[in-house]
C-alpha positions as CSV (number, residue, x, y, z in Angstrom):
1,X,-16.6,-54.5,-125.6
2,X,-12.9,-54.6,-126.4
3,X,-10.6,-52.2,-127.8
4,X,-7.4,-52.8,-129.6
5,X,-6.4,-49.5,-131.2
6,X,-2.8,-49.7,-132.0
7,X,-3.8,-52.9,-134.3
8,X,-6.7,-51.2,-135.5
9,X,-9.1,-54.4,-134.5
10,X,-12.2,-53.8,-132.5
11,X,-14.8,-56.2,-130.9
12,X,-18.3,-55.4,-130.4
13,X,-21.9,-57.3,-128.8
14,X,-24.0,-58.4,-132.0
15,X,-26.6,-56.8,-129.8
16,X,-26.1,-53.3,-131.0
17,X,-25.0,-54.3,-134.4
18,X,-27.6,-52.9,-136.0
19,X,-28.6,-49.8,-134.0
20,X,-29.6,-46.4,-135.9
21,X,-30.4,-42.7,-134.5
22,X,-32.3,-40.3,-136.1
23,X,-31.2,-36.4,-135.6
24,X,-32.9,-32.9,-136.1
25,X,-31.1,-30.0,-135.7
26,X,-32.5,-26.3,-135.8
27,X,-31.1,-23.6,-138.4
28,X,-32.1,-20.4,-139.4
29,X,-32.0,-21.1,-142.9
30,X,-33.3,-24.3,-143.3
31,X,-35.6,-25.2,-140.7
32,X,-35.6,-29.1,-139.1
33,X,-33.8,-30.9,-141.0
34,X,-33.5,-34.3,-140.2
35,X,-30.6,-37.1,-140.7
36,X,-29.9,-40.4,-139.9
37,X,-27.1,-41.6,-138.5
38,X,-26.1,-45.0,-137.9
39,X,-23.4,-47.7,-137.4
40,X,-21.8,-48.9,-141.1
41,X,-21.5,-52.1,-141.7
42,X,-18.5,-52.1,-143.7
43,X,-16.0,-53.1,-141.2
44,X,-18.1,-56.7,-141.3
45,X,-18.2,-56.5,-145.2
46,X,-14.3,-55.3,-145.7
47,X,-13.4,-58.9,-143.5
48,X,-15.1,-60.9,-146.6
49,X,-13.5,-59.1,-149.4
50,X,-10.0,-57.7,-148.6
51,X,-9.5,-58.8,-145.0
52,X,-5.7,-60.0,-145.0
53,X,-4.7,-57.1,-148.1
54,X,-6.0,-54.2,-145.5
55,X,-4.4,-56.0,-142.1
56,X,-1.7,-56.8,-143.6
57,X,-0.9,-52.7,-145.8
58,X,1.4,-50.4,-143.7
59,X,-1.0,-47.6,-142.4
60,X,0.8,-44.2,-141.8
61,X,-2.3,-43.3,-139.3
62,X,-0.8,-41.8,-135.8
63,X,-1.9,-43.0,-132.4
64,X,-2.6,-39.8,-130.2
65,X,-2.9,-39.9,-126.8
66,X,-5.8,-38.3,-125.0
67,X,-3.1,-35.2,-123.5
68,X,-1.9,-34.8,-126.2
69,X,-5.5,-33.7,-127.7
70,X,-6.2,-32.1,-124.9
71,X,-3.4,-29.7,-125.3
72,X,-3.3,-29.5,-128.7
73,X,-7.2,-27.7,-128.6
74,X,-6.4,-26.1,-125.5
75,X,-8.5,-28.3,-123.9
76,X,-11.0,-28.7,-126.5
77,X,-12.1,-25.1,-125.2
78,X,-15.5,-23.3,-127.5
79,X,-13.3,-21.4,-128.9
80,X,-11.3,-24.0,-130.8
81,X,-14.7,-25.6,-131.8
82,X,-15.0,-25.4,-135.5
83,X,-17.9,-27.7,-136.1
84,X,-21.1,-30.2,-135.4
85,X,-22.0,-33.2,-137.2
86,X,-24.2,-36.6,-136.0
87,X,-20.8,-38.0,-134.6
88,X,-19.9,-35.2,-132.7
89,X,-18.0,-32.3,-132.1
90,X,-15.1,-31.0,-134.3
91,X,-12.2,-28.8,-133.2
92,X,-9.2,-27.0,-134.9
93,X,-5.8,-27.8,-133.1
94,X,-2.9,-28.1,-133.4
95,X,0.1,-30.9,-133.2
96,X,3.3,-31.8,-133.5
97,X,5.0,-33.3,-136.7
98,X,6.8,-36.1,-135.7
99,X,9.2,-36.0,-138.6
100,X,10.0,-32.8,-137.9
101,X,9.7,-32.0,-134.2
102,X,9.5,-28.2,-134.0
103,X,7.0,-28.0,-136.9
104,X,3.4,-27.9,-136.6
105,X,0.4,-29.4,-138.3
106,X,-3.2,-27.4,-138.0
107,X,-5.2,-30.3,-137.5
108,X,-9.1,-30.9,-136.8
109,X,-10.4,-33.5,-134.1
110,X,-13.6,-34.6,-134.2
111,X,-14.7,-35.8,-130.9
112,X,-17.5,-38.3,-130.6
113,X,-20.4,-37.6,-128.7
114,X,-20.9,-41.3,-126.9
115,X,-19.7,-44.6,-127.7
116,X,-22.9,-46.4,-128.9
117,X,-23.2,-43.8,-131.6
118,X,-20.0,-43.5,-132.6
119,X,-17.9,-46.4,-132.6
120,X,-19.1,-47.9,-135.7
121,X,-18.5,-44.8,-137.7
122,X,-15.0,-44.4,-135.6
123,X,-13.6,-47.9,-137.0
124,X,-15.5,-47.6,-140.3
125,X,-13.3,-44.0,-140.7
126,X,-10.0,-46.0,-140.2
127,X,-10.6,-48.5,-142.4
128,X,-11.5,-46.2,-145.5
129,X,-9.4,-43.3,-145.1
130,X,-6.5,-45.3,-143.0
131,X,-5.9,-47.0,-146.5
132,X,-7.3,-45.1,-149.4
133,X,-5.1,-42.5,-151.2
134,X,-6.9,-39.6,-153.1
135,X,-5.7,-36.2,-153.9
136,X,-9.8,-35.5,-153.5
137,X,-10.1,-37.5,-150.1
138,X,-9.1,-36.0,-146.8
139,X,-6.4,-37.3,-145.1
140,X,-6.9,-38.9,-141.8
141,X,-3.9,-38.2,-139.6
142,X,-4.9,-40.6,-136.9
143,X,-7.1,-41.7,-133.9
144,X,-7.7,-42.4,-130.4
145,X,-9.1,-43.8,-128.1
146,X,-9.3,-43.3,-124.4
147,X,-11.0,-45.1,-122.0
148,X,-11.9,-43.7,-118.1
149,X,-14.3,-43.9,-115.7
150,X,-17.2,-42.6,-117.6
151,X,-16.7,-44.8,-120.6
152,X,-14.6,-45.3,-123.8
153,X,-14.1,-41.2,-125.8
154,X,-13.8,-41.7,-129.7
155,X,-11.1,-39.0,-131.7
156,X,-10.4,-38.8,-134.9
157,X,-7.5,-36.1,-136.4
158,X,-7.8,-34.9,-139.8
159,X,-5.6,-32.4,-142.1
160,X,-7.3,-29.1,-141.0
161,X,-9.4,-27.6,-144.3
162,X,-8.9,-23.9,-144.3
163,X,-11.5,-22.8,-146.5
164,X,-14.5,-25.1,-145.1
165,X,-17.0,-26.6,-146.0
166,X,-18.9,-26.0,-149.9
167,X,-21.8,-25.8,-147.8
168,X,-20.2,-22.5,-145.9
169,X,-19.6,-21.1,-149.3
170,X,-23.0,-21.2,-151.1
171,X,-25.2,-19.5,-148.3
172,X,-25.5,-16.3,-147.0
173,X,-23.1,-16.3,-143.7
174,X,-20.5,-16.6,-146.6
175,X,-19.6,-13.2,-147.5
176,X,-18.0,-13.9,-151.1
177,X,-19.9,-16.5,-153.1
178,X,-18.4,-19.1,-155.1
179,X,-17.8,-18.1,-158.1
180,X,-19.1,-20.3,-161.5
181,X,-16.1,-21.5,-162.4
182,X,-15.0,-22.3,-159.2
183,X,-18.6,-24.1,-158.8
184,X,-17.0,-26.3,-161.8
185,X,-13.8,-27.5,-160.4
186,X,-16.0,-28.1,-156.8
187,X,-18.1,-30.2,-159.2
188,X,-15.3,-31.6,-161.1
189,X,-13.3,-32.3,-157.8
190,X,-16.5,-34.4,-155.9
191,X,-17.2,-36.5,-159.7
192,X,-13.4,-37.6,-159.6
193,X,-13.3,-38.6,-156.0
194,X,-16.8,-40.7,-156.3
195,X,-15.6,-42.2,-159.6
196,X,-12.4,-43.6,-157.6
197,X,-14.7,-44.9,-155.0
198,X,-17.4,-46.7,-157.3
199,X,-15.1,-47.9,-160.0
200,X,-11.7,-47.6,-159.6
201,X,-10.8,-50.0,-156.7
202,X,-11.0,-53.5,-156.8
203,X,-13.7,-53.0,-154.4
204,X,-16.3,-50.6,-154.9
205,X,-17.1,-48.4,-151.8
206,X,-20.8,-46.3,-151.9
207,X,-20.8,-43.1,-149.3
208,X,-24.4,-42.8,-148.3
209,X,-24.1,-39.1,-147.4
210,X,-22.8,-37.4,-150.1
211,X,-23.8,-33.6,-149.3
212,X,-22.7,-30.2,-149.6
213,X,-21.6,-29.8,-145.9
214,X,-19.2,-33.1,-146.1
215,X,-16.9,-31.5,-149.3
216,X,-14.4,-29.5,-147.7
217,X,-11.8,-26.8,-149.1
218,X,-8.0,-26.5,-148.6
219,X,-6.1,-23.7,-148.9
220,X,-5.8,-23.9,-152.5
221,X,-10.0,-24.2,-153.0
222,X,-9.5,-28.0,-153.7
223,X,-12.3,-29.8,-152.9
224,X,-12.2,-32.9,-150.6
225,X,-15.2,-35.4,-149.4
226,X,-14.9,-36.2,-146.2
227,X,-17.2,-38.2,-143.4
228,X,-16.9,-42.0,-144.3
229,X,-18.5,-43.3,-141.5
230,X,-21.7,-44.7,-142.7
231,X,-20.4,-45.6,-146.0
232,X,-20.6,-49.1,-147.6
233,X,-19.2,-51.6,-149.6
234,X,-21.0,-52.1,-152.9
235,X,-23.3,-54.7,-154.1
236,X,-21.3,-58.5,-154.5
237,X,-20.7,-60.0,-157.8
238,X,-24.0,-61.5,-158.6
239,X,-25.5,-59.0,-156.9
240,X,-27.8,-56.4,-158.2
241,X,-28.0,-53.6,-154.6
242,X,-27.5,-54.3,-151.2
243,X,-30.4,-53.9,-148.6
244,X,-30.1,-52.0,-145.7
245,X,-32.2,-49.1,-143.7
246,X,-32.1,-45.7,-144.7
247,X,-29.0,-43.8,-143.6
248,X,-27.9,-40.4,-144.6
249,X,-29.9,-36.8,-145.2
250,X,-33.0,-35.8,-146.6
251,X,-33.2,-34.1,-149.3
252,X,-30.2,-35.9,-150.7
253,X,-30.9,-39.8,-150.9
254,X,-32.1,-41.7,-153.7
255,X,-36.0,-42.4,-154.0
256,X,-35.8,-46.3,-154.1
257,X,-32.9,-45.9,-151.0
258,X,-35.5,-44.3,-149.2
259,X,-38.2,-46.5,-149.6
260,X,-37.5,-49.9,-150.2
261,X,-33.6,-49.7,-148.7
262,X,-31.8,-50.7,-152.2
263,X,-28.4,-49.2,-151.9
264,X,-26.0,-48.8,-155.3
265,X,-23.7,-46.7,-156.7
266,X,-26.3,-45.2,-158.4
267,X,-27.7,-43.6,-155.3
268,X,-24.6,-41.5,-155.0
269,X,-25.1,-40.7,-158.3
270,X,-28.8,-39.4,-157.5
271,X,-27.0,-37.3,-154.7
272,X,-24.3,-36.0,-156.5
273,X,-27.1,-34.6,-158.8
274,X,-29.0,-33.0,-156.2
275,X,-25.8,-31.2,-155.0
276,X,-25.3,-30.1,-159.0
277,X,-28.6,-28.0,-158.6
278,X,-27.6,-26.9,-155.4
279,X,-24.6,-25.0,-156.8
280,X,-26.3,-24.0,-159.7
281,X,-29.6,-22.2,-157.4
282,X,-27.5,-21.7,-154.0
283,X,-30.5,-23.0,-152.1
284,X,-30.8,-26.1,-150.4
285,X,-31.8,-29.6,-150.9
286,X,-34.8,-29.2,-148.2
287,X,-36.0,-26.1,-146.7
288,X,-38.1,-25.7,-144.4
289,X,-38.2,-22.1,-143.8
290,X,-39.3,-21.5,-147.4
291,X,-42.7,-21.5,-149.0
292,X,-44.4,-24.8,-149.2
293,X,-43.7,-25.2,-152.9
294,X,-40.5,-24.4,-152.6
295,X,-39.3,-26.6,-149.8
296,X,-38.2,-29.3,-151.9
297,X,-35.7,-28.3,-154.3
298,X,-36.1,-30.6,-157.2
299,X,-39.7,-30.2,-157.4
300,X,-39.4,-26.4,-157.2
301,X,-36.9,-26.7,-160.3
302,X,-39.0,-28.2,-162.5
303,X,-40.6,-26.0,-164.2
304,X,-37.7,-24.3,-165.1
305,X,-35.8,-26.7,-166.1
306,X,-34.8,-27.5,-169.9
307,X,-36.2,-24.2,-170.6
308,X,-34.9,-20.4,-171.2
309,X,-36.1,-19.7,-167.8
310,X,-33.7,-21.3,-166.4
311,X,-31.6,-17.9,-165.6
312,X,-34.5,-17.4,-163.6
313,X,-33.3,-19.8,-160.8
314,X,-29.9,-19.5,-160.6
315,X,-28.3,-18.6,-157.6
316,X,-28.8,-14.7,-157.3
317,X,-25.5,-14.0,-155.3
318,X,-23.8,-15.1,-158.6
319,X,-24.8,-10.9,-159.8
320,X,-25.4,-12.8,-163.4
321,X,-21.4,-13.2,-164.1
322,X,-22.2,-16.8,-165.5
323,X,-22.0,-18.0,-168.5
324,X,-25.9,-19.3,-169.6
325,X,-24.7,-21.7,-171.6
326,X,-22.7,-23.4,-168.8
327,X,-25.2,-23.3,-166.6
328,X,-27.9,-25.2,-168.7
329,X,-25.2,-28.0,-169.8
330,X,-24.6,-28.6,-166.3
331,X,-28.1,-28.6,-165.4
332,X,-28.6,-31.5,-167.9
333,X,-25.9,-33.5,-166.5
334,X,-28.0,-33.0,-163.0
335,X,-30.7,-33.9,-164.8
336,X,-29.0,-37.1,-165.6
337,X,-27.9,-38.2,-162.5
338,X,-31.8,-37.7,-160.7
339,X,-33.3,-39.9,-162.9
340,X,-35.9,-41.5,-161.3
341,X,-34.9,-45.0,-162.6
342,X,-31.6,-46.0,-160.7
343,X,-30.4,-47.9,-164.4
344,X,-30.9,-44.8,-166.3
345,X,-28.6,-42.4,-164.3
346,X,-24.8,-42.3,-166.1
347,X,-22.0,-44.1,-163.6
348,X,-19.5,-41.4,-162.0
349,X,-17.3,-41.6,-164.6
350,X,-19.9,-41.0,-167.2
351,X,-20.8,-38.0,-165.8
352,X,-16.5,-36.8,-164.6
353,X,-16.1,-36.8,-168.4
354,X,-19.5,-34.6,-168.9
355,X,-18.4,-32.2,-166.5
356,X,-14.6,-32.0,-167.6
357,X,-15.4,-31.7,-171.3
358,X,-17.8,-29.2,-170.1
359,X,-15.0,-26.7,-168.1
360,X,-12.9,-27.3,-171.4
361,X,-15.8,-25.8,-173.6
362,X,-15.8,-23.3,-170.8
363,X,-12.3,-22.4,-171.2
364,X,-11.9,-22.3,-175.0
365,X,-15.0,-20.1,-175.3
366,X,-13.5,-17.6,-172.7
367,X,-10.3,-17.4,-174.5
368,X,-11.8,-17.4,-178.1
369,X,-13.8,-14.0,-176.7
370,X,-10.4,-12.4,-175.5
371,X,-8.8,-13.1,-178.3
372,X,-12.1,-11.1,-180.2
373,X,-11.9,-8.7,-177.3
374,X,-8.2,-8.1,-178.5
375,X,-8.5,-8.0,-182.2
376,X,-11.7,-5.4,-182.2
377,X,-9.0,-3.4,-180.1
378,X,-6.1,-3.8,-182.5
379,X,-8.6,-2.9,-185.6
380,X,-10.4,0.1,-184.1
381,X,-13.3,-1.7,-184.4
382,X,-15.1,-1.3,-180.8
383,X,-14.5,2.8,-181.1
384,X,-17.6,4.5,-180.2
């Protein structure tokens, strides 16, 4: 196995080329919940379609040394540990600009677990995010990779996301909730970023593990995907899916990804609806912990869905400041995207134009009422 980091180029043994690991972790809230993590195959894929356009595109990622990591998390110390994902630890730190020596960047380094697991995502994670631009992707500051006696350690350095994950937001260790409109821009925020990656690149890129818990927050509540490691190029012109083994969460994935492997934009597009119920009820995708009829979120909905008891499922921490309405457009458009035929669900830019025309709506409806609000004022006419 060689590494050739600066140059971004990294050799591998077909022998573990198509290895996969399957991973449970314990929460209080959810149970087991179980996801799949393996090595993408898009660095293989990338060589037949844009090869010599991404070797030969300036990349802006950094090259950090191991000390330099090392200090910049004080030694990668608990209390600097931020996170815990199926490539490994992450931990806030901090580093220094090198345009502008004395100023520093907050920064978060994920740390790989082992190499076996990890290297696959590692390389995949440089090719996507080394070269994509996206003002709904997060930025990869750069990489390394240091090799000692015990083996070769993975890194990757991200732009630090102050407010967290959506995931932190929507559950009860959050104590604010997100509000509904800010649900609207989070939804608004993840359709424009996965209608970039599906359709407006001359290569179309699927992510696999679209989830709550990979769109992060900056400091201005923007939301960000992150976590490209297991994602995959698209289908190739002829081409109806791509095969491959299941890889990414339960409770998120795509029926016909699940069972017979056919991977296509449109499985995104079954994930991204998922997520939509998830910030309109504030529970999970699978829970564990719950009831048995409950576990599964999108049979639990049924029921209520398309129907006036709707209200009746909608995320409690929300107090009722919602707007009905709003909430029963946008469970349609999750309706829409969980259709149970992959051919039937909208493409992401289908539904980015239902959910944007749905926040304008929004927003004219909320100013037509203050304008009412101000003219019963100005006429007397709200005096008891």
């Amino acid at each position: 196995m060689v590494f050739h980091c600066r140059c971004l180029s990294f050799e591998y043994n077909e022998e573990i080329e198509n290895y996969e690991t399957r991973t449970q972790t314990q929460t209080k809230s959810t149970g087991t919940e179980t996801f799949y993590t393996a090595g993408s195959d898009l660095n293989r894929f990338v060589s037949n379609i844009h090869a010599s356009s991404l070797a030969e595109k300036p990349s802006s990622l950094r090259f950090f040394t191991y000390a330099e990591l090392k200090a910049g998390t004080d030694n990668f110390c608990m209390a600097s540990k931020i996170g815990e994902g199926g490539f490994g630890y992450v931990y806030k730190g901090v580093i220094m600009s090198l345009e502008h020596p004395f100023h520093e960047i907050h920064v978060a380094v994920k740390c790989g677990k082992r190499l076996l697991q990890g290297h696959k995502e590692w390389m995949t994670e440089i090719n996507v995010l080394g070269v994509l631009e996206h003002p709904n992707l997060v930025k990869l500051i750069g990489y390394c990779a240091e090799d000692d006696e015990r083996g070769v350690h993975l890194f990757l350095v991200y732009q630090y996301m102050v407010n967290g994950s959506v995931r932190d937001h929507l559950y009860a260790k959050s104590e604010t909730p997100l509000s509904w409109n800010m649900r609207l821009k989070v939804a608004q925020d993840a359709a424009r970023d996965l209608t970039y990656l599906h359709e407006q690149m001359d290569f179309q890129i699927i992510l696999r593990d679209f989830k709550a818990s990979n769109i992060l927050l900056d400091d201005q509540w923007n939301a960000k995907l992150s976590d490209f490691g297991v994602a995959r190029l698209g289908p190739e012109k002829g081409d109806t899916h791509v095969s491959t083994s299941f890889v990414g969460t339960m409770g998120y994935a795509a029926p016909e990804y699940i069972s017979d492997g056919h991977l296509t934009s449109k499985s995104d597009v079954w994930s991204y609806g998922v997520f939509l119920y998830e910030l309109i009820t504030g529970r999970h995708p699978l829970d564990r912990s719950r009831p048995r009829n409950e576990q599964k979120l999108l049979e639990w909905i049924k029921p209520y869905i398309g129907s006036k008891r709707l209200q009746k499922i909608i995320d409690p921490r929300l107090e009722g400041d919602y707007p009905l309405k709003s909430a029963q457009k946008l469970s349609y458009i999750a309706s829409c995207c969980a259709r149970r035929d992959p051919k039937s669900r909208p493409k992401m830019s289908e539904v980015l134009e239902m959910v944007s025309q749905l926040i304008v709506v929004q927003s004219q409806a909320v100013e037509i009422h203050k304008q009412f609000s101000c003219f019963k004022k100005a006429c007397g006419c709200c005096v008891s």
